[in-house]
N, C-alpha and C positions, 0 to 999 in steps of 0.2 A: 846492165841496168835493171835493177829491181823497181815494184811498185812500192810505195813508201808514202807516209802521212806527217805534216807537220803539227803536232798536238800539244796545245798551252794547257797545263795545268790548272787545276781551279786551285786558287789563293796563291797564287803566284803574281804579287802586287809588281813585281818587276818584270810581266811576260814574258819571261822565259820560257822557251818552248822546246822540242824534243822531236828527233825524228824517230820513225818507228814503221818497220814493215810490215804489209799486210801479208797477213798470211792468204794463198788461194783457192783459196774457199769461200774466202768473207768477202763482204762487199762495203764498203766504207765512200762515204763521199764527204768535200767540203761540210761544217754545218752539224755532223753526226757527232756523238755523243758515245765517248770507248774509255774500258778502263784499260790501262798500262801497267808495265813493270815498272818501279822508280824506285831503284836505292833499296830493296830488298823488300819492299812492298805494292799492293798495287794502287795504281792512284786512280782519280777520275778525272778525263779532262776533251776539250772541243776543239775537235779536226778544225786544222785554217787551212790549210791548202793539200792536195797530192802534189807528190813528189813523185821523180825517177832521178832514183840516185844511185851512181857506179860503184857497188859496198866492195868490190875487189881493192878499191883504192883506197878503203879508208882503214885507217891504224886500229879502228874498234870495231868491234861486232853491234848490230844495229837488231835491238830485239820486236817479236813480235808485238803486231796488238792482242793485246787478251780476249776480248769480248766487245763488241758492236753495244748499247743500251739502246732499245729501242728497235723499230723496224722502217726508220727513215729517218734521214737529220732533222735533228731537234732547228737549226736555225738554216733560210732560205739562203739561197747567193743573195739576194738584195738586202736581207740582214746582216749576212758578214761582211759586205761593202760600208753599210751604216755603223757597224759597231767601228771599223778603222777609222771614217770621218769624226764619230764622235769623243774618240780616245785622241785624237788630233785635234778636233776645237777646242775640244773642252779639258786639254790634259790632264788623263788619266787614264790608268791600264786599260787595255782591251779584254784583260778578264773583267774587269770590272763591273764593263757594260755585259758582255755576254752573261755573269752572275745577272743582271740587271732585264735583260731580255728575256731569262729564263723562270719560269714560278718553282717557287722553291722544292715543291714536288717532284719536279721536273730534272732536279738537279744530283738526284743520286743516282746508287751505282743501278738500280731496277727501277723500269719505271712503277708509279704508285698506282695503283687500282682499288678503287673499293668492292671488295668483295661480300660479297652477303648470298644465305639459305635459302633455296629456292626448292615450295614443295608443287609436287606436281604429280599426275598420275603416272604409274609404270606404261612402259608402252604394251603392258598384256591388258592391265583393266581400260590403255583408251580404246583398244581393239573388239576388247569383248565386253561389254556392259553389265553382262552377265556374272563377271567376278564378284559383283557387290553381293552375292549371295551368301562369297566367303565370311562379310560381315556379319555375327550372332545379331537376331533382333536384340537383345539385351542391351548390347551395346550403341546406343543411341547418337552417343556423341562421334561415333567416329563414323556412323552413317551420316548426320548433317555433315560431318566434314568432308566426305567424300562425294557427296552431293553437290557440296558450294566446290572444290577443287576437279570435279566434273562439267560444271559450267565453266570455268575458266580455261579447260582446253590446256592445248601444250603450254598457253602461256607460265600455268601455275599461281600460285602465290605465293609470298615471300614468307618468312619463317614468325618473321619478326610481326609478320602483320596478323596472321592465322593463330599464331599464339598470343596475339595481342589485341587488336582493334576487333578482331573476330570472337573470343573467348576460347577458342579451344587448347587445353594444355597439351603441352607438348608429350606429355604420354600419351593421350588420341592420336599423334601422326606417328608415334614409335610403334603403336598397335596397329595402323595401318601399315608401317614400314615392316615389319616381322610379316604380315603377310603377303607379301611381294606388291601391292596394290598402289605405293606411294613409294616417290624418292626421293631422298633428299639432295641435291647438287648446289654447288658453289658455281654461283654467275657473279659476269660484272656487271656492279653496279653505277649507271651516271648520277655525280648530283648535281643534281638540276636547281639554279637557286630562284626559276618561277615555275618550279615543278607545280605548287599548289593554286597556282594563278589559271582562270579563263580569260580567256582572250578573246570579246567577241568583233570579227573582221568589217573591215573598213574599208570604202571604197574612196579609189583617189577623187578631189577635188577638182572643180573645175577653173584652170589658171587664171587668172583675172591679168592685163594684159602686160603690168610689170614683170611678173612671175613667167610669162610668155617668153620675153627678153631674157631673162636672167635664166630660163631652164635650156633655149635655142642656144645659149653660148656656151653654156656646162656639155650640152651633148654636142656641140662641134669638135670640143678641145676630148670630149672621151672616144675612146675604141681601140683595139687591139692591133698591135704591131702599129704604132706610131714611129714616123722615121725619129723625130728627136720630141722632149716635154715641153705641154703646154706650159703657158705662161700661169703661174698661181693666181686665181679671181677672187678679189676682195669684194664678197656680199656686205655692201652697207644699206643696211634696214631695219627700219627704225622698229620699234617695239611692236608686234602686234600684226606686223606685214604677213607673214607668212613664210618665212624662209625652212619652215620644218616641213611646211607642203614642198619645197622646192626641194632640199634632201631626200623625202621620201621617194618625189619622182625622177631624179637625177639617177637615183639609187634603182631603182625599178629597170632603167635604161642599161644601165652598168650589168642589172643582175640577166637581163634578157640579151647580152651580148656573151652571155657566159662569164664573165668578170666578177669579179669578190669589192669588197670597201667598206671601209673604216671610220667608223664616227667619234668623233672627239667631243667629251664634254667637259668642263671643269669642274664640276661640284656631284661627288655622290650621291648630293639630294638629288639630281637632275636626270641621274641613270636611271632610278625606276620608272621613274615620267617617263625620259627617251624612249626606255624600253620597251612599255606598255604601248606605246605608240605606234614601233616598226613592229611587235608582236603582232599589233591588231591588222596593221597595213598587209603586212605578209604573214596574214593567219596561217595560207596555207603552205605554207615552207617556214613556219615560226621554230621551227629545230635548228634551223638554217640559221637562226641568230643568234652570236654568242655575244653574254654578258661578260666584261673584266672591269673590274674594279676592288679597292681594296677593303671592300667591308663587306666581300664574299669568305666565306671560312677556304685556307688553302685548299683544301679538298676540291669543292667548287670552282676554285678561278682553274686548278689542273684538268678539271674535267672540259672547262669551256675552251681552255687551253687547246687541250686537247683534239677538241670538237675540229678549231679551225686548225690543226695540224693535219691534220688525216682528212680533211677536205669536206667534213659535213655540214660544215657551217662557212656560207660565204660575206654575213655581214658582221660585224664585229663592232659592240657599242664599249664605251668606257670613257674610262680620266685618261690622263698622261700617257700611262706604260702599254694602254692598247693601242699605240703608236710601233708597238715591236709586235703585233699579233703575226704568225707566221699566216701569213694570206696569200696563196699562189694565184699570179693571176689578175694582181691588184688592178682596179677600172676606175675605182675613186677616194678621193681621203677629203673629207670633212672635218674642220677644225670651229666646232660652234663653240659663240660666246668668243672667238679668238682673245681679244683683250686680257683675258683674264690671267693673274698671276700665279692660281694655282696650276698653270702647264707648265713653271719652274721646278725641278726637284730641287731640293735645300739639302743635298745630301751628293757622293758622290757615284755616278758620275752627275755634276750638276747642267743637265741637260734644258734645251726649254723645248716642251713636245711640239709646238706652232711650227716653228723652225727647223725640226727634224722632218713634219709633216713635208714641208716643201721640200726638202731636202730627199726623202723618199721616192717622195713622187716623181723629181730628176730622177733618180735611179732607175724609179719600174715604168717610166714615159705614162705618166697619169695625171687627169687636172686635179689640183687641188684647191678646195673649196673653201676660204676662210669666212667663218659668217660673223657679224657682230651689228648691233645698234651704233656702240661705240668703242668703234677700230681703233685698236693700240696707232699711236706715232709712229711708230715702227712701220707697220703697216701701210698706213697712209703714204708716209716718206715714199716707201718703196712704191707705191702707185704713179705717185708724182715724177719722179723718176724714169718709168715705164720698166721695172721690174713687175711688178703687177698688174693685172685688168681691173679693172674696176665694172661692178654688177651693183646698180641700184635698185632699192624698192624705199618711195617714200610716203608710200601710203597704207594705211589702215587696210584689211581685208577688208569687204563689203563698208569700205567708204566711213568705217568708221573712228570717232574723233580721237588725237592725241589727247592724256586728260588734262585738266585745267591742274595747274601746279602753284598753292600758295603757298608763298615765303613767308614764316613767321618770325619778327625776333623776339628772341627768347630775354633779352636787355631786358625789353618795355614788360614783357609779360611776366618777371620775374617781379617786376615794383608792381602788376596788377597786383599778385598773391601774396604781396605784403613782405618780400624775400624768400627765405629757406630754398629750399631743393623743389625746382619747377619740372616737374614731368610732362606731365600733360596741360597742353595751354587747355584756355576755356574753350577755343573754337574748334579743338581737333575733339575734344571730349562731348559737343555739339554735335560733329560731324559724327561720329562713333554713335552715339544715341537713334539719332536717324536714320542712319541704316540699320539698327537692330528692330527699330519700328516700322521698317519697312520692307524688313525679312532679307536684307542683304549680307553680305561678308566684309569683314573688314583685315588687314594684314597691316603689324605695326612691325615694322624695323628697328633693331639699334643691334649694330657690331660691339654689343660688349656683355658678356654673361659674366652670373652672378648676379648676388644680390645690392652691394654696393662696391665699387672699382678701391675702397682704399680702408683702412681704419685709424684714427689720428686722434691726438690728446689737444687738446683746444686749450689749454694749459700753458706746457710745456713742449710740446709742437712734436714728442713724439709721434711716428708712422711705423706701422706693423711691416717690416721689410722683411723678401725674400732671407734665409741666412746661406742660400748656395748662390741668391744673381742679385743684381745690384739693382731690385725693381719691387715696387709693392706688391704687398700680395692681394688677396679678390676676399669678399665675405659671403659664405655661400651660408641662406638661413637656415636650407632644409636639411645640410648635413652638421651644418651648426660648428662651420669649419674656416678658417684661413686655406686659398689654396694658390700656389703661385702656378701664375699660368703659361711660363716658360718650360718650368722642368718641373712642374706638379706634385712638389711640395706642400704638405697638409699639416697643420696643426689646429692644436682647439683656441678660437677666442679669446685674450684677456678681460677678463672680469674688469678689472683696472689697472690704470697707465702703470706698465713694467716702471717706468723711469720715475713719475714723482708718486705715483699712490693716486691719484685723483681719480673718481670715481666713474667720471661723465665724459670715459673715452666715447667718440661718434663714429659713424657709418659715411664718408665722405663719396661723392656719387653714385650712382645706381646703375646697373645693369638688368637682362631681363626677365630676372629673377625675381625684383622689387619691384618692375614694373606689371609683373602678373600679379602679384599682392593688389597694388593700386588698382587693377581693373578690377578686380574681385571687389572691392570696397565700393568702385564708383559703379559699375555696372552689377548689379543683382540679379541674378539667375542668367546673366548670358554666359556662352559656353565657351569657354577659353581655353587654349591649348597654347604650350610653347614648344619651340622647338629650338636647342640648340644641343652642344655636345652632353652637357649635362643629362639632359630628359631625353635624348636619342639612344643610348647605351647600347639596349636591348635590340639583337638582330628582328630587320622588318618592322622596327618600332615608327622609324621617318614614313616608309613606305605606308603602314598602316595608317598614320595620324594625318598625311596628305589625302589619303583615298576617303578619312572620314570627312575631312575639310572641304572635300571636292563633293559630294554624296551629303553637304550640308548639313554637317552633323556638329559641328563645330560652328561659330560666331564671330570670332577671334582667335588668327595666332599673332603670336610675339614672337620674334624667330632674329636670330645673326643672319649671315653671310650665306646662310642654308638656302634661305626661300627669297634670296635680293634676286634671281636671276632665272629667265627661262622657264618656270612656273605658271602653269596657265589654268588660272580657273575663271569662269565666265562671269560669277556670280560674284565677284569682290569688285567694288566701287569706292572703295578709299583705303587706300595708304599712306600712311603715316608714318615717318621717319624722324626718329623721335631725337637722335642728336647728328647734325650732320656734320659736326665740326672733330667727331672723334679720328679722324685720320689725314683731318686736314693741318695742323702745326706741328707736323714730327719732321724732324730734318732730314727730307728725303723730296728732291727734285719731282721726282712722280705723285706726291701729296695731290696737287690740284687733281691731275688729270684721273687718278683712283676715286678725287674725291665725286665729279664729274662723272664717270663712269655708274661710281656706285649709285648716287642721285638717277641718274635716268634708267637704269635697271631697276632699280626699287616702283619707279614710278611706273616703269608698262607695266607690272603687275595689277595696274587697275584698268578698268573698261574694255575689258578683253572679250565681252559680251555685248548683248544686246542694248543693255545700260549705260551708260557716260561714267567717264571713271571719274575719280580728284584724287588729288597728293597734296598731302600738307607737311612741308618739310621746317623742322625747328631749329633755329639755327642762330649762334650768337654773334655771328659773321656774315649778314645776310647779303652783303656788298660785294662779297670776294665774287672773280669771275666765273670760279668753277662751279657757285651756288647759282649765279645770273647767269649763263649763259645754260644750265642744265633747266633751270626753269621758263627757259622759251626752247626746248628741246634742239639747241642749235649746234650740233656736233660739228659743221664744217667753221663758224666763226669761233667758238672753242680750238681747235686744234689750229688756225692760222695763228692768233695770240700766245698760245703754248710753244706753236714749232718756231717763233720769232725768239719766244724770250728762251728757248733751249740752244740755239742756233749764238744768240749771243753770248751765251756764259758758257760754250763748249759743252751743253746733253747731248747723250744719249736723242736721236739715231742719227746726230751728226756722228756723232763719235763710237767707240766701242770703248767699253768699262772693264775692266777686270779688276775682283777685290782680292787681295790676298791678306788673311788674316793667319795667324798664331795662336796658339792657344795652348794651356798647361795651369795646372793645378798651382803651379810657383810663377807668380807674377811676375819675378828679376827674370827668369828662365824665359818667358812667352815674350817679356818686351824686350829684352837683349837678341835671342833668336831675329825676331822681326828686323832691329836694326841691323843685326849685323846682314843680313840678306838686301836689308834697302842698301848698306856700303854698294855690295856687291854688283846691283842691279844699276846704278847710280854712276857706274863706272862703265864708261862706252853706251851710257843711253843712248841708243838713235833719236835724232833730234824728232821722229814725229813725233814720238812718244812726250806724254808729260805723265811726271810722278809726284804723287802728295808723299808729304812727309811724315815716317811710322807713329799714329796715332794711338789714343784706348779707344776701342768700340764706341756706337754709343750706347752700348749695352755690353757694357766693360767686364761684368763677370755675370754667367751662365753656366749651371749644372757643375758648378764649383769648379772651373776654368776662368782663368785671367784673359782678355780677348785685346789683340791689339790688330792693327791696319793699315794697311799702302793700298792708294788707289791707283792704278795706271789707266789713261787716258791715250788712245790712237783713232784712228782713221781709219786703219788696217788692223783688224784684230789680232790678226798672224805676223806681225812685225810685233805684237807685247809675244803673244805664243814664243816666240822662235828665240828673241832676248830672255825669257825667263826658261827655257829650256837648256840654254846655254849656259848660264849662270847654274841652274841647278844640279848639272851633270857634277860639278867640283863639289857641292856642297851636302853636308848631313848634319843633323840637329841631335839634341838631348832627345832621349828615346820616351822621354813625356811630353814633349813640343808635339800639335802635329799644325802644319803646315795646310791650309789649304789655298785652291787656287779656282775661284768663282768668276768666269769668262760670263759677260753680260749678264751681270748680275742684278739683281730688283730687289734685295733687299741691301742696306746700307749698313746694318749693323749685326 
């Protein structure tokens, strides 16, 4: 019996995988990261298991591994446990996800390091001081350099900075270097993406006695070597309670037990915030905390990567994919904001981070912490149930009020203004004036950038269309541009209608784009900032424009999906949500409850101070339940009427969803594929299962692909999994088809 490794190849969509003996010498484990010989080349690819296997018995010779990458497996045994559940729920390769677990740096044959010059004194002149004498007085500048590079000790200076920020050229250090006095060496370098940030520390709070309860049962279910995992705690608390106090010190317990843990957040804009936060809490182990997200340059997310591989860092903030941080040790996993749909990837493997959270946490026997104001259905369900505990906080910190929330219709106020395009009614434009007189903040909401949502001939009823997807495109003023906002598509304006000549094509709704115009008009000299993908471009640009917003430098932002959630600054007393009906009539079962959700996240952004907040939300719907019941902030009589009427027409989280769509540049090609697969599947359906009939999307072409759909509907997720795995062993498509297959899926089109 030899020792022996089973190694999947990277881009091996069909994981296939390969044995190969170690040679003994090396040391390889589960997880590690080895190139191979394959086929007359060598490959790269990630240890799944050791093996001993009897090679006297076998017909072939069984080659070595070539080379270890690294000095420890890139992925934990509790990561390789997750990546096989996840290539299981969510079928698809286990390379896929291990590609998916690992930052792309990460993934070649060396690992990546930044390396950068580093000068610094020889060890004769730190010894003898007296070398500076070698220096002619003449020479002036290489005595100031050797002076500042003398205070700095072994540390040195870096090359880039000394010939830079400092002014001295780099022939001053060549002139020091010819006389033995300076050296120049190659270090690693970290980058650090709040290298340029202080942090000044923070001492914890003092619990108020919700927070009492809810911190007593996070430390009951945590501590090391548990016989089996806690139960998952769904924190429900309402806007303003305090549950980032209850992280910080759940996490403090986790970190003084020796234990590591993972924060989850949904929106980019919310990691700098996060960050700054546990920086300041844990000033003094602030190394200790790695950032992952994806609007770090790869360099950065490998370093922080990094950080928590090699054990220097035991807290771990980010989106989605810091759900795969290798973290030894794990004590807790926080999943803030839960509700949210960005812990969906829309790509494969199509995983949802919430759910692998708890999922984990079984694996490494650790509680995990779901927070939200307002708790997906999912969630809830599962409390009702008694899959989960439920952890309340329904009150304000220091007692203070939920804000007062008026409903405006936009019907009546559209005949005040005589018709045309109503932006802003008269009383939020009232409301706004008053706080700028009274030195407050104001934050306006609307999910839709751009300058106007469409462009249209009042004529002849031409609409300026995508010509790759079957959807308008956006008018953007400052780049003076059509831009589609599926696959970002840009062209110039028509002067006039392509189709009849008419001259007085229009600007058909607004986005808030057009709505920074309109404040600039209505308000004179107050300080307006926006914030969406447009105006964020620039790295540190979000982070900087929130730290000026907070630091009152700013009067007003107008901002999407960016600044709806989790954003805490003391000094805003109205918000304003300027259309609330934008995601509530799309054909999609989760419309209310998104819409509900987003309404009462918008609205705790205000009175989060000392001040009383208001929310004035506009709406042409102001009856539906998801606008009434978000304006008495009543999350539990919301989700009783939502889980009834889902409960009747067979949702989601009665049921499990899986979408399987098609797609291909040739429309007969995408929608014949689909059918013939709906035959196949249609044959020996298990009766739990229900299946819709292969539809067009509703968003039928995208990125110059035809989109067609079958919905499968079960009880048992793993009874649709196991019928469409069997079906699909016999079947292959045209090599521009590609197939995909989206297990609990949230979006419908």
């Amino acid at each position: 019996m030899q020792s022996c490794v089973k190694v999947l190849i990277d881009g091996s969509s069909s994981d296939l995988s390969f044995s190969y003996l170690v040679p003994p010498e090396m040391e390889v484990g589960p997880g590690a990261r080895v190139l191979v010989p394959l086929r007359g080349r060598e490959a790269i690819g990630t240890v799944m298991a050791l093996e001993e296997i009897d090679t006297s018995a076998l017909s072939y010779q069984l080659k070595p591994v070539s080379k270890v990458v690294g000095s420890q497996p890139f992925l934990t045994p509790a990561l390789l446990k997750l990546a096989d559940w996840i290539a299981g729920y969510y079928m698809c390769s286990v390379e896929s996800v291990y590609r998916t677990m690992l930052p792309k740096p990460a993934r070649g044959r060396e690992e990546k390091e930044k390396k950068a010059k580093l000068v610094r004194l020889s060890r004769t002149a730190l010894t003898n001081p007296a070398s500076r004498d070698d220096i002619p007085k003449t020479a002036k500048k290489q005595v100031e350099a050797f002076l500042e590079l003398q205070e700095a000790g072994e540390a040195g200076i870096l090359l880039s900075e000394i010939t830079g920020a400092r002014g001295f050229g780099r022939s001053t250090i060549s002139g020091l270097e010819s006389k033995g006095l300076v050296e120049v060496v190659d270090v690693k370098v970290n980058r650090d993406p709040t290298a340029d940030q202080v942090f000044v520390p923070s001492k914890p709070l003092i619990p108020n006695p919700e927070q009492v309860v809810v911190l007593d049962k996070i430390k009951k279910a945590s501590g090391p070597n548990l016989e089996k995992a806690p139960k998952p705690i769904l924190l429900y608390g309402v806007t303003g309670s305090g549950k980032t106090e209850v992280y910080l010190q759940s996490i403090q317990h986790v970190l003084e037990m020796g234990m590591g843990a993972i924060v989850l957040v949904p929106e980019i804009a919310l990691t700098p915030q996060t960050a700054n936060r546990f920086k300041q809490r844990f000033a003094h182990i602030q190394n200790e905390v790695a950032i992952l997200h994806s609007n770090l340059s790869e360099g950065e997310r490998h370093d922080e990567w990094k950080k928590v591989l090699d054990r220097k860092a035991r807290i771990v903030i980010g989106a989605r994919s810091a759900i795969f941080s290798p973290i030894d040790n794990l004590g807790l996993i926080v999943v803030d904001e839960e509700h949210e749909n960005s812990y969906k990837q829309d790509s494969t493997p199509r995983y949802q981070a919430r759910d692998l959270a708890v999922v984990r946490g079984a694996l490494e026997k650790c509680p995990v912490v779901l927070g939200s104001a307002t708790p997906s259905l999912e969630s809830w369900k599962n409390v009702e149930v008694g899959k989960y505990e439920l952890a309340e906080m329904l009150l304000r910190v220091d007692d203070r009020k939920l804000p007062l929330i008026r409903i405006l219709d936009m019907k009546l106020e559209k005949q005040k203004q005589g018709g045309g395009l109503a932006i802003l009614s008269t009383k939020l434009q009232q409301a706004m004036q008053k706080r700028l007189d009274d030195g407050e903040q104001t934050i306006l909401f609307l999910n839709r950038r751009g300058f106007s949502r469409s462009m249209l001939c009042p004529k002849c009823g031409y609409v300026a269309n995508c010509r790759h997807c079957t959807t308008t495109m956006t008018f953007h003023q400052r780049d003076d541009k059509l831009v589609c906002h599926i696959c970002g598509f840009s062209q110039l304006p028509p002067r006039r209608c392509p189709e009849c000549g008419a001259k007085d094509i229009v600007n058909a709704g607004f986005g808030t784009e057009r709505v920074e115009s309109v404040l600039k008009e209505f308000f004179k000299g107050a300080r307006i900032a926006r914030i969406d993908t447009d105006t964020m471009r620039k790295k540190n640009a979000l982070r900087d424009t929130l730290d000026a917003f907070r630091a009152k430098k700013i009067d007003i932002i107008i901002g999407t999906q960016m600044i709806a959630k989790g954003l805490h600054f003391p000094n805003v007393t109205l918000v304003g949500m300027l259309n609330a009906d934008t995601g509530l009539h799309i054909p999609d079962f989760r419309a209310g409850e998104r819409t509900f959700q987003l309404l009462t996240q918008v609205a705790g952004r205000a009175g989060r101070g000392e001040l009383e907040g208001e929310v004035v939300v506009q709406t042409f719907t102001p009856h539906h339940p998801a606008i009434q019941f978000g304006r008495h902030h009543d999350f539990i009589g919301f989700a009783e009427q939502e889980l009834a009427m889902r409960k009747m027409f067979g949702h989601p989280p009665y049921v499990h969803v899986t979408l399987i769509t098609a797609r291909s540049k040739h429309q007969e090609r995408a929608e014949f594929s689909l059918k013939t697969l709906h035959l196949r599947l249609a044959r020996d359906l298990p009766q739990e299962i229900e299946m819709t009939e292969p539809l067009p999307s509703p968003l039928v072409k995208s990125h110059d692909q035809w989109r067609f759909q079958v919905v499968m509907k079960a009880v048992n997720p793993r009874k649709i999994s196991a019928h469409i795995r069997s079906v699909m062993k016999d079947m292959t498509f045209p090599e521009d088809v590609i197939v995909t297959f989206d297990v609990d899926c949230y979006q419908m089109s």
